[in-house]
C-alpha atoms as a printed R data frame, in Angstrom:
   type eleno elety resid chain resno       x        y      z
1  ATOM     1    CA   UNK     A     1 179.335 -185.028 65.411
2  ATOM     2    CA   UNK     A     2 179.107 -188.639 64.465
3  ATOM     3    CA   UNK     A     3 175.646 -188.734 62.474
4  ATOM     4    CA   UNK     A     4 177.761 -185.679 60.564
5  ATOM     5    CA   UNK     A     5 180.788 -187.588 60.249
6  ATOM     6    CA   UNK     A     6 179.216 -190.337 58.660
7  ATOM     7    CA   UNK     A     7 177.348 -188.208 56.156
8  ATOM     8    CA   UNK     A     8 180.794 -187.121 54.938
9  ATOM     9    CA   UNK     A     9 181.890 -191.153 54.905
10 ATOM    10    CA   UNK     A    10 179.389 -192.059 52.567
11 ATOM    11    CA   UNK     A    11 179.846 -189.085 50.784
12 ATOM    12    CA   UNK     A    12 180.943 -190.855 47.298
13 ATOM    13    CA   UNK     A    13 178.226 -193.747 47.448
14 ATOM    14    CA   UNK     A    14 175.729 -190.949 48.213
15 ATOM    15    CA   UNK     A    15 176.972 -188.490 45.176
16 ATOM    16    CA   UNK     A    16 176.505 -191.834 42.666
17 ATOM    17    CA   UNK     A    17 173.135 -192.165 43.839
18 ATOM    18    CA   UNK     A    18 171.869 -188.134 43.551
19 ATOM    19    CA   UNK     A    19 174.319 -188.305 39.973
20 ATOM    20    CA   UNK     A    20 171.927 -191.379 39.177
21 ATOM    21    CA   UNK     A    21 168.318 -189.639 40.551
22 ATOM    22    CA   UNK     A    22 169.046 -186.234 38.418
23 ATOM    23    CA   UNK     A    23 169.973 -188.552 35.171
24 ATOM    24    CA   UNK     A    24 167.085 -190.854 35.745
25 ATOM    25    CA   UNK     A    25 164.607 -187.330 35.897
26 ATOM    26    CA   UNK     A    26 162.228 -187.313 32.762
27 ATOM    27    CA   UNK     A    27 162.143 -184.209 30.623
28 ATOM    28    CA   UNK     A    28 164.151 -181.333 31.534
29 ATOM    29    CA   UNK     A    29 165.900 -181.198 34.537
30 ATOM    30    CA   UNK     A    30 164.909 -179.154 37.932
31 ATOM    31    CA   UNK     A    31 165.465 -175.436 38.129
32 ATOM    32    CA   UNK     A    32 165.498 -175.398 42.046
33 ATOM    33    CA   UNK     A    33 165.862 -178.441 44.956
34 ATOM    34    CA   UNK     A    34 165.117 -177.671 48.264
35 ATOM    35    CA   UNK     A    35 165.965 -180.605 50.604
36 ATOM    36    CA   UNK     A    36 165.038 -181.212 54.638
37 ATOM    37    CA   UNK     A    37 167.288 -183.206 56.770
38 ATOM    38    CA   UNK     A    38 169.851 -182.504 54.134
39 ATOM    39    CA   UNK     A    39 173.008 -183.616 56.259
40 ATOM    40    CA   UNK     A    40 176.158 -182.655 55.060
41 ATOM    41    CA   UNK     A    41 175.034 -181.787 51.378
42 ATOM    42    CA   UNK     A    42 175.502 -183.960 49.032
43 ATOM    43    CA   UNK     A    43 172.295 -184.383 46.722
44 ATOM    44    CA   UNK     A    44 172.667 -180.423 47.058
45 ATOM    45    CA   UNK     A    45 176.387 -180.572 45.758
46 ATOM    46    CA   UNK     A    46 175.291 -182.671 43.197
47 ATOM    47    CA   UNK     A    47 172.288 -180.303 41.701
48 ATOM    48    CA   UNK     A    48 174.055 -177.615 42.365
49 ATOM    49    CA   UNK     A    49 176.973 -178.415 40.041
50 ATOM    50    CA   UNK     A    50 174.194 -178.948 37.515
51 ATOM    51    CA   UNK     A    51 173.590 -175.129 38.162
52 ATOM    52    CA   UNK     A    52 170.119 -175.810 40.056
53 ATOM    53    CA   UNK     A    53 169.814 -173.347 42.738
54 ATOM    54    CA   UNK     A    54 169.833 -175.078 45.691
55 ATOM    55    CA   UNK     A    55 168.453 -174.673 49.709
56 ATOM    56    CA   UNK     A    56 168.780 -176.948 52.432
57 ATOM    57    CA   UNK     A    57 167.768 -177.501 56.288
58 ATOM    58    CA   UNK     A    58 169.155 -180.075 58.876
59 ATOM    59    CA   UNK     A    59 169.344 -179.981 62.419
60 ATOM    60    CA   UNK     A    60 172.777 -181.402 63.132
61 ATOM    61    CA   UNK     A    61 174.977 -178.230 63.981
62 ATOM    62    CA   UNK     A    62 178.502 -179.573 62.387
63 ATOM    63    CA   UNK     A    63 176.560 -180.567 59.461
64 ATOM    64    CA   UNK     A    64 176.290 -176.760 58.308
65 ATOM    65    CA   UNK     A    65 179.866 -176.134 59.091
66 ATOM    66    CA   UNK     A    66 180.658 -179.459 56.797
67 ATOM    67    CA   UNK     A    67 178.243 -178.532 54.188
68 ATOM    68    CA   UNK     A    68 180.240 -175.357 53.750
69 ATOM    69    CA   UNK     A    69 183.415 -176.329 54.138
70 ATOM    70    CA   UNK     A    70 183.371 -179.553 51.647
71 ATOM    71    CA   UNK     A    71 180.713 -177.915 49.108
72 ATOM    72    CA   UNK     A    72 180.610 -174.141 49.478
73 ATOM    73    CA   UNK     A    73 176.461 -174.609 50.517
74 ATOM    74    CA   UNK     A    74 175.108 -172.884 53.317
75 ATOM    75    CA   UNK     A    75 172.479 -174.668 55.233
76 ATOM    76    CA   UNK     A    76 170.604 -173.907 58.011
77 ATOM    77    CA   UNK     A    77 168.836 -175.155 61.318
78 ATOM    78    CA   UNK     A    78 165.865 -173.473 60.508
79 ATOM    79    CA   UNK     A    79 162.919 -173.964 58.878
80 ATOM    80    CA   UNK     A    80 161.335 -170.858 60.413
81 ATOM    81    CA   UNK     A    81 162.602 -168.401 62.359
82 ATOM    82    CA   UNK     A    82 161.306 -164.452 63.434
83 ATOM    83    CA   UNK     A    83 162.752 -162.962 60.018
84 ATOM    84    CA   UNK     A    84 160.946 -165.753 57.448
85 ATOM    85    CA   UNK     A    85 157.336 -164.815 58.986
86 ATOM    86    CA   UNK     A    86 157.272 -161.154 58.439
């Protein structure tokens, strides 16, 4: 719970930053972002408001429940599981 806690305490420093990587992008921007270790969301938030589609993975449990909660994005534990290999 802590490591998700923090995510969420650095939330606004670390929406700045992603704001300043997807302005800083040359040409036109990202249609998809697909992020591992992915926390609580944020960059996703971020490029998702921009209307990317967006997909992410962490393995902190609260983090998905956070991610959801504070952004609306599911992520999952999972990189692979029974389902994605058929």
């Amino acid at each position: 719970m802590k490591d998700a806690e923090w995510h969420v305490s650095v939330e606004e420093r670390n929406t700045r930053w992603a704001t300043n990587l997807f302005n800083s992008l040359p040409g036109a921007a990202p249609k998809s972002v697909l992020e591992v270790g992915c926390g609580t969301g944020t960059l996703l938030a971020v490029a998702k408001y921009r209307g990317m589609k967006v997909k992410g993975y962490d393995t902190n449990p609260y983090a998905k429940g956070i991610s959801m909660e504070r952004h609306g994005i599911e992520i999952s534990s999972e990189l692979w599981s029974k389902d994605t290999l058929t």
